[in-house]
SEVEX-332801 format. One record per atom (N, C-alpha, C): residue in one letter; x, y, z. Coordinates in Angstrom, 2 decimals, m for minus. Each point is the difference from the previous one (the first is absolute). Layout:
   r        xx        yy        zz
   A         X         Y         Z
...
This chain:
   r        xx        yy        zz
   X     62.83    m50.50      2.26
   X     m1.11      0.59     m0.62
   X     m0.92      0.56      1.08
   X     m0.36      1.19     m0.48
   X     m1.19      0.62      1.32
   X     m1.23     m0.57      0.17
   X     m0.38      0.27      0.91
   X     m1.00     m0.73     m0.20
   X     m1.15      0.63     m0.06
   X     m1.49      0.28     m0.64
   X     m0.42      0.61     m0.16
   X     m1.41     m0.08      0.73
   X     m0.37      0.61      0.90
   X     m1.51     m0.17      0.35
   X     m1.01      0.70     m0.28
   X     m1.45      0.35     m0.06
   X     m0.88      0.35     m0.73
   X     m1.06     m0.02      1.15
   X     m0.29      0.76      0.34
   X     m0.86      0.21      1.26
   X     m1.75      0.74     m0.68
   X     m1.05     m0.40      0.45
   X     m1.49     m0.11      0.37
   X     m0.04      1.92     m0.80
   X      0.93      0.79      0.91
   X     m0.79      1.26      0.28
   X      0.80      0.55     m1.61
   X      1.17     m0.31     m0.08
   X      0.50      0.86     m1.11
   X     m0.56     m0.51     m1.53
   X     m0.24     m1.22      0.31
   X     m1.15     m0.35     m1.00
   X     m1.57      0.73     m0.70
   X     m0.21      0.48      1.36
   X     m1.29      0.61     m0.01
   X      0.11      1.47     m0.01
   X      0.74      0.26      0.78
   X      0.41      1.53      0.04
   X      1.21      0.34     m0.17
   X      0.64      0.31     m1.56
   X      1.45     m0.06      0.02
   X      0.33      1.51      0.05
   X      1.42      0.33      0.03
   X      0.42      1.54      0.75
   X     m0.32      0.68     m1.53
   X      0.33      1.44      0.28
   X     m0.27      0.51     m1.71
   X      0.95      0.06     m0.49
   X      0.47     m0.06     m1.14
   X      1.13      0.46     m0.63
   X      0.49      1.41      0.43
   X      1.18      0.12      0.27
   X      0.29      1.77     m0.34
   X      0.81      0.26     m0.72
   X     m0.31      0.95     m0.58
   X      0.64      0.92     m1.17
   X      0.31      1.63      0.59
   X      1.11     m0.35     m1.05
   X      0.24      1.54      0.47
   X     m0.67      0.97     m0.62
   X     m0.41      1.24      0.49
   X     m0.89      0.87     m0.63
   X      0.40      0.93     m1.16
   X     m0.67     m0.13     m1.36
   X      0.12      0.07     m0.95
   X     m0.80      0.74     m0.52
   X      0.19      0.52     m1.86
   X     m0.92      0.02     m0.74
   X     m1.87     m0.15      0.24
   X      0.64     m1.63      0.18
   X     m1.16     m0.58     m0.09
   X     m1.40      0.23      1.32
   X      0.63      0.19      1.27
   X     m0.81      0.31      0.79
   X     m0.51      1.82      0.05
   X      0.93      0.43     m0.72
   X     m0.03      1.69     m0.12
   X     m1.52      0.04     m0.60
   X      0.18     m0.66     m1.61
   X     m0.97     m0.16     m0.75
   X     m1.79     m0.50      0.93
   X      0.33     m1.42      0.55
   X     m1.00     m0.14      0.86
   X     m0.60      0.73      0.86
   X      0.60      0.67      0.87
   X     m0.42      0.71      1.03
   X     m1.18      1.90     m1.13
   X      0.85      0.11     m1.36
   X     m0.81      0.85     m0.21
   X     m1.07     m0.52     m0.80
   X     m0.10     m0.85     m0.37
   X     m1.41     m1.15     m0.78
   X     m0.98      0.26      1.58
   X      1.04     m0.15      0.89
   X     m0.95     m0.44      1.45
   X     m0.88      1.57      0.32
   X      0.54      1.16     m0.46
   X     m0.59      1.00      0.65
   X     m0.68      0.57     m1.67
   X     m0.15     m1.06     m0.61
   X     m0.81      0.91     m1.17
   X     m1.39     m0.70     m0.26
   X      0.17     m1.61      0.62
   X     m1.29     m0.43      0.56
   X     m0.69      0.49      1.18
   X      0.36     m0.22      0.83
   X     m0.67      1.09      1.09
   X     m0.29      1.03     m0.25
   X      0.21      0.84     m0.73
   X     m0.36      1.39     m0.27
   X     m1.61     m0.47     m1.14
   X      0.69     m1.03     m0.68
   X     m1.31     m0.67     m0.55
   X     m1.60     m0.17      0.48
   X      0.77     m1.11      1.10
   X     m1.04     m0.79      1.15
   X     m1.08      1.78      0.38
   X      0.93      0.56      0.53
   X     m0.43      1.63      0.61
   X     m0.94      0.50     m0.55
   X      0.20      0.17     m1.35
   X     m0.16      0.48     m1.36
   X     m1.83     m0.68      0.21
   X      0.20     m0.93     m0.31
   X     m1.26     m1.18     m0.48
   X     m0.90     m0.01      1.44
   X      0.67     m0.09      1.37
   X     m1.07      0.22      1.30
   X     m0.80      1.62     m0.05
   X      1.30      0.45     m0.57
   X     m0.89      1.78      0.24
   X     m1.20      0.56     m1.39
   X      0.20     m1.07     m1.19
   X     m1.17      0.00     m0.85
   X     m1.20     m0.58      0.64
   X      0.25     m0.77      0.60
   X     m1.27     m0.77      1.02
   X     m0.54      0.95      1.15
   X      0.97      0.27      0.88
   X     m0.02      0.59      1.53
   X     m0.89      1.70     m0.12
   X      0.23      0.40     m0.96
   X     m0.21      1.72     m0.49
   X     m1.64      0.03      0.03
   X     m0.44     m0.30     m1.27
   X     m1.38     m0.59     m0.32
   X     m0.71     m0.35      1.06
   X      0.54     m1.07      0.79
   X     m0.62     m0.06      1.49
   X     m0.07      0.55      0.96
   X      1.15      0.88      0.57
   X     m0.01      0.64      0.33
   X     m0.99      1.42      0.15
   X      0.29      0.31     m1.12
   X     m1.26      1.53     m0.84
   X     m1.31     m0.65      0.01
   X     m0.60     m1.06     m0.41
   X     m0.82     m0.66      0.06
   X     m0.93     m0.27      1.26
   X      0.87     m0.46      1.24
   X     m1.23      0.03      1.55
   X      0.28      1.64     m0.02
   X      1.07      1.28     m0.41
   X     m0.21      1.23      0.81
   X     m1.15      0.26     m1.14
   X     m0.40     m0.31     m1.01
   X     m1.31      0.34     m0.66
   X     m1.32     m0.64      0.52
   X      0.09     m1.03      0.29
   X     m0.75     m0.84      0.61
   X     m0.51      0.61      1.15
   X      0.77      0.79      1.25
   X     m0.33      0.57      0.77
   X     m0.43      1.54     m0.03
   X      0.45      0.43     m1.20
   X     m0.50      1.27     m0.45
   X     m1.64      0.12     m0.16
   X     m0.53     m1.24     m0.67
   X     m1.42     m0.82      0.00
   X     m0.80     m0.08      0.82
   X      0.79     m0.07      1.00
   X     m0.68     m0.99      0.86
   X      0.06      1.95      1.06
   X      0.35      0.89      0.22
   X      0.31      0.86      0.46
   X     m1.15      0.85     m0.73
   X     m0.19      0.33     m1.51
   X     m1.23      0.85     m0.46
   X     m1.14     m0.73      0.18
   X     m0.11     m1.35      0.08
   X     m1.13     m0.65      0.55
   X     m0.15      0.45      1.32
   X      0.71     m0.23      0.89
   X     m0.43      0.17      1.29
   X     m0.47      1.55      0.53
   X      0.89      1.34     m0.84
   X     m0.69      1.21     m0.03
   X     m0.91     m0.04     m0.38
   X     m0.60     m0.28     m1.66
   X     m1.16      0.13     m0.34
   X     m1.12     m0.53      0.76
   X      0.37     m1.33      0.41
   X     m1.20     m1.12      1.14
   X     m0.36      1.50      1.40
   X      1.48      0.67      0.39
   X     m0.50      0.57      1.02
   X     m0.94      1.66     m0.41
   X      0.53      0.25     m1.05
   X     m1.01      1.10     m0.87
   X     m1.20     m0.29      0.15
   X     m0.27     m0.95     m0.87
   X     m1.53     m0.25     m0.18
   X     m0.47     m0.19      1.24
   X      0.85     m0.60      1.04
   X     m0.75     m0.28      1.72
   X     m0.87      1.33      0.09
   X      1.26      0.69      0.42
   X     m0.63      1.40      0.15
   X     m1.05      1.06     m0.26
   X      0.18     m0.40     m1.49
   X     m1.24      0.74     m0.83
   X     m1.12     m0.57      0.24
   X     m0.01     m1.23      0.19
   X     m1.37     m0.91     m0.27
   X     m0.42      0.11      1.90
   X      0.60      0.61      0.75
   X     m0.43      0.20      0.95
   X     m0.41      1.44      0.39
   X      0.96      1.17     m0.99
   X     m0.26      1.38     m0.04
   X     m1.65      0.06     m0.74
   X     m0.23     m0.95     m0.86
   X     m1.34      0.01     m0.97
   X     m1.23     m0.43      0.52
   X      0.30     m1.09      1.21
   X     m1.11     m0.95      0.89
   X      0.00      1.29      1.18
   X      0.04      0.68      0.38
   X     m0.35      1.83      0.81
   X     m0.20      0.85     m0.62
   X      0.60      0.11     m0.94
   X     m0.27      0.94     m1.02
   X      0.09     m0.06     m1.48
   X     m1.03     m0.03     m0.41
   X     m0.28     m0.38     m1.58
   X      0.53      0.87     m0.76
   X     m0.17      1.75     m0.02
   X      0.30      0.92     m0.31
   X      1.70      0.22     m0.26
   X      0.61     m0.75      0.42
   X      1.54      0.35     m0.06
   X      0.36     m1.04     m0.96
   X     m0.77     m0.21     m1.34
   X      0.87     m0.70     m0.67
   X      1.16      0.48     m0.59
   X      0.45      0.81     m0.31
   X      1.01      0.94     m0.53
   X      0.91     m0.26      1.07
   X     m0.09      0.25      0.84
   X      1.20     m0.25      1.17
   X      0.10     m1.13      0.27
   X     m0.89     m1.02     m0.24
   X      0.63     m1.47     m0.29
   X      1.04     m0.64     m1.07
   X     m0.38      0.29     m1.33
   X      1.03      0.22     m0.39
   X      1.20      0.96     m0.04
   X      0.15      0.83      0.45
   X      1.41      0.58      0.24
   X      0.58     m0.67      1.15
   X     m0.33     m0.71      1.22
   X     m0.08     m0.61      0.75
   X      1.14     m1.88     m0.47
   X     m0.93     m0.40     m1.09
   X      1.02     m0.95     m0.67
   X      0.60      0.67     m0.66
   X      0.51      0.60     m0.98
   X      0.80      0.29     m0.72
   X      1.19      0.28      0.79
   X     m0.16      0.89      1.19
   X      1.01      0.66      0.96
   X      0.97     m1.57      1.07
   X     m1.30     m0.44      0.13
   X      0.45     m1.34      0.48
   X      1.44     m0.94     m0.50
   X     m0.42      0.11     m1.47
   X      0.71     m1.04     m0.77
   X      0.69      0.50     m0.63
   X     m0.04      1.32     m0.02
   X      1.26      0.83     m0.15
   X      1.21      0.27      0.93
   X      0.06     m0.08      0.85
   X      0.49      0.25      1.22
   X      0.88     m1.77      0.70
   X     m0.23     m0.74     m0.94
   X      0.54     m1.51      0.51
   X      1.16     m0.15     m0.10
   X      0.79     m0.73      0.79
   X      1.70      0.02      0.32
   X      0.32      0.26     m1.50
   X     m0.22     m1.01     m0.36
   X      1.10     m0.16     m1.73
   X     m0.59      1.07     m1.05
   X     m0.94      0.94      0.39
   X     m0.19      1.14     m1.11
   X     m0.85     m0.64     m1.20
   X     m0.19      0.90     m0.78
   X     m0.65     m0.24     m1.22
   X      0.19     m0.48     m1.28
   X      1.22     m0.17     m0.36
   X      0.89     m0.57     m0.88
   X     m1.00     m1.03     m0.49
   X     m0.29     m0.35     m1.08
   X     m0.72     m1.24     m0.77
   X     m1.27     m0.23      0.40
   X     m0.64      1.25      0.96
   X     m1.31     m0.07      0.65
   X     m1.25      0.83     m0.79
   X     m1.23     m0.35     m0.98
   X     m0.58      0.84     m0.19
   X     m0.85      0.43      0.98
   X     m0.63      1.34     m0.43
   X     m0.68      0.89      0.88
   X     m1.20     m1.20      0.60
   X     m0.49     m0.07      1.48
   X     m1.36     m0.43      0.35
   X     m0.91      0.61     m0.07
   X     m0.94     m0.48     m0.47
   X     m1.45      0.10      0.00
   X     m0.98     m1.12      0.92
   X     m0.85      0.35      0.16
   X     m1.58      0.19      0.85
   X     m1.38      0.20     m0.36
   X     m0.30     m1.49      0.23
   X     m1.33     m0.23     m0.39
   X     m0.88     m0.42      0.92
   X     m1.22      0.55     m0.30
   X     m1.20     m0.55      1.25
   X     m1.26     m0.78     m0.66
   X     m0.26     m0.91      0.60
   X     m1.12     m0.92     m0.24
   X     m0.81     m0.06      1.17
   X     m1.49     m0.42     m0.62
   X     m1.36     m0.33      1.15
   X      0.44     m1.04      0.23
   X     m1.18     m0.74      0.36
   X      0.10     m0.98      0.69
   X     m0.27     m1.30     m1.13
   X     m0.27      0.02     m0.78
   X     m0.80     m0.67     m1.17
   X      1.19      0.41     m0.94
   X      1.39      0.58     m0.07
   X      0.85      0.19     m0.67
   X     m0.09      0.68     m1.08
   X     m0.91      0.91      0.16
   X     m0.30      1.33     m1.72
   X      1.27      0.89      0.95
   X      0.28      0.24     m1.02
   X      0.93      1.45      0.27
   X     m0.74      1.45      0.56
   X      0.48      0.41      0.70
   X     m0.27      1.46      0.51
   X      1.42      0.90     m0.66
   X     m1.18      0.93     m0.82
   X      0.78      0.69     m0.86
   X      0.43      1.50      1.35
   X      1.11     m0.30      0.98
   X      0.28      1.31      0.77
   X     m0.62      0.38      0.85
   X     m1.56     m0.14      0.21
   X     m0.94      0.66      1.01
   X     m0.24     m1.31      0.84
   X      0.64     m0.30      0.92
   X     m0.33     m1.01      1.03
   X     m1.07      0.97      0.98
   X     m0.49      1.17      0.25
   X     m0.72      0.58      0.61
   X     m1.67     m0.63     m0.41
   X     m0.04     m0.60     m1.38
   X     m1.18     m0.19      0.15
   X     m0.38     m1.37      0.23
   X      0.80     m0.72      0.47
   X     m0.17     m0.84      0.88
   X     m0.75      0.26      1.31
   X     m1.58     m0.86      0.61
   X     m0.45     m0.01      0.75
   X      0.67     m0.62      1.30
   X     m0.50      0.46      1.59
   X      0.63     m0.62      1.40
   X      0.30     m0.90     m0.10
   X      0.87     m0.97      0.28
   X      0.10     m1.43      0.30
   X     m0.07     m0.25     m1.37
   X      0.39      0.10     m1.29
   X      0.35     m0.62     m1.77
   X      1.44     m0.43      0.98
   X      0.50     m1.13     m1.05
   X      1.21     m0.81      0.40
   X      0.65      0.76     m1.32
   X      1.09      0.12     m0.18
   X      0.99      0.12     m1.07
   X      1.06     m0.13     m0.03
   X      0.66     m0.09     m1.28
   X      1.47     m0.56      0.25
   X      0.81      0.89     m0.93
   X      1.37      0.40      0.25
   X      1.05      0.90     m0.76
   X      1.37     m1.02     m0.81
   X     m0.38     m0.34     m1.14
   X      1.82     m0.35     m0.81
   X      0.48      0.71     m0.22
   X      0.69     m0.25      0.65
   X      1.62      1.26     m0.40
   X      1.10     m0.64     m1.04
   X      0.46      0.26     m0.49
   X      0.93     m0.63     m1.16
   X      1.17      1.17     m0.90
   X      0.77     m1.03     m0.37
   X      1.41      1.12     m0.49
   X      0.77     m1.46     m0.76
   X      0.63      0.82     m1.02
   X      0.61     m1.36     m0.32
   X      1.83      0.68     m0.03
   X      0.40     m1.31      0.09
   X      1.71     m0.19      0.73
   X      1.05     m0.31     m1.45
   X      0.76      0.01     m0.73
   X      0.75     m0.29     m0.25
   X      1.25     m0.46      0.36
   X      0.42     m1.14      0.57
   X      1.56     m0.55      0.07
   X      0.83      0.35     m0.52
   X      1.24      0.15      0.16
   X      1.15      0.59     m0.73
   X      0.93     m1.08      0.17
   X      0.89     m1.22     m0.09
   X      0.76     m0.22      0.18
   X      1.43     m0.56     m1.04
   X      0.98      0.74      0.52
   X      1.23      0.01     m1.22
   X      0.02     m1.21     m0.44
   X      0.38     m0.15     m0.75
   X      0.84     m1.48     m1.07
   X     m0.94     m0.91     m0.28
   X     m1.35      0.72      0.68
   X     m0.82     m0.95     m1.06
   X     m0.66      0.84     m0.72
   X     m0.38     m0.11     m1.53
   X     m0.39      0.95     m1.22
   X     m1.57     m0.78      0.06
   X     m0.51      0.02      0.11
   X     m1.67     m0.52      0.05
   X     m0.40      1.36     m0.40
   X     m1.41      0.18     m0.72
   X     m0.56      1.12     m0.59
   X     m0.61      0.21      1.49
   X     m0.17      1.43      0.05
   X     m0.32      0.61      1.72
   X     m1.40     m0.72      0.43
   X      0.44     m0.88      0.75
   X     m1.46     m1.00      0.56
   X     m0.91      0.90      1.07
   X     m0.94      0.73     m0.11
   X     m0.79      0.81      1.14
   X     m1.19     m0.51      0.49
   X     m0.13     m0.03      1.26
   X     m0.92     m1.10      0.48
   X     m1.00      1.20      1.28
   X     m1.23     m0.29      0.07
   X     m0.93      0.57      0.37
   X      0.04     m0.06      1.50
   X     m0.32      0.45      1.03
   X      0.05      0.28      1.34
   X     m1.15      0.28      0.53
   X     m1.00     m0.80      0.19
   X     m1.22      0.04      0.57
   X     m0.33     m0.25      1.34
   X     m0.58      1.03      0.73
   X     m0.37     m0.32      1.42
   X     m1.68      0.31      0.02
   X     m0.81     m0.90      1.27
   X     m1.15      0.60     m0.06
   X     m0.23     m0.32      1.65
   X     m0.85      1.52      0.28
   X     m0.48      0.58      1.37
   X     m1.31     m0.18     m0.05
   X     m0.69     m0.55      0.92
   X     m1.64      0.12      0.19
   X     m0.30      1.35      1.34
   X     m1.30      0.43     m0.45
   X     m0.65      0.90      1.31
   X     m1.27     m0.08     m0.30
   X     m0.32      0.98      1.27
   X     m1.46      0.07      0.15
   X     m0.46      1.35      0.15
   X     m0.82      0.52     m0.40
   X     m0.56      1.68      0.07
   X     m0.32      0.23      1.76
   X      1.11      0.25      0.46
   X     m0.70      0.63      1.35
   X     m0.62      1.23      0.60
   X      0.61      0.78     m1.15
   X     m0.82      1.38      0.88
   X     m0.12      0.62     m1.51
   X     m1.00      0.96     m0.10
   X     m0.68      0.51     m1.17
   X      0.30      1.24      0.52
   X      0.49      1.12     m1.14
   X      0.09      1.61      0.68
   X     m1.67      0.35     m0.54
């Protein structure tokens, strides 16, 4: 009679069966590539959205930073010269028109001037006296666009504000 021994490792780790290749692994192997195409499927509903999502995010963050540098400008074209309000705004508009990612989902900016005490100045910053402090909001509002998500069009406001001072009177 043989004798039979039984060793530690094959206990724990026994060899695999083999079979010869069949049906049955044919079948498996295409179950195997119709989940993965799945898995794929289900990361790229996730991955897309996010994706489009920071390049919108930075689209944001890009008409902010034109408009912020618009209004610089103007509110410094306006603190020398009061008289050029008109060319202050064309000044932002041109600004924030002109930003890497374009205009796409961007409404038009506008430009506003306030005293110092925050009443509005209806356009004539000229009659502002030497040394009046004032300040310019510039604002535009943004719409996001991003695929595969259906949300009613969320548009969100873009506010920057510039302070000056009346330095020279024509």
């Amino acid at each position: 009679m043989a004798r039979m021994t039984l060793r530690l490792g094959e206990i724990l780790f026994p060899k695999p069966v083999r079979r010869a290749p069949g049906r049955g692994f044919r079948r498996a192997r295409r179950f195997q590539r119709g989940q993965a195409m799945l898995e794929i499927l289900i990361v790229f509903i996730f991955l897309i959205p996010l994706i489009f999502g920071g390049i919108e995010l930075s689209r944001g963050v890009a008409v902010r930073a034109a408009l912020d540098s618009g209004v610089g400008v103007a509110a410094r074209a306006l603190a020398v010269d009061p008289t050029q309000w008109s060319w202050a705004g064309i000044v932002v508009t041109q600004t924030v028109e002109q930003n890497v990612f374009g205009m796409a989902g961007i409404g038009e900016p506008h430009l506003e001037a306030y005293d110092s005490a925050g009443g509005q100045i209806d356009g004539d910053i000229s009659l502002l006296s030497y040394g009046a402090p004032f300040y310019l909001v510039g604002w535009a509002t943004y719409t996001p666009e991003i695929p595969l998500i259906s949300l009613s069009p969320v548009s969100m406001t873009i506010r920057v504000r510039h302070y000056g001072v009346i330095e020279r009177m024509n």
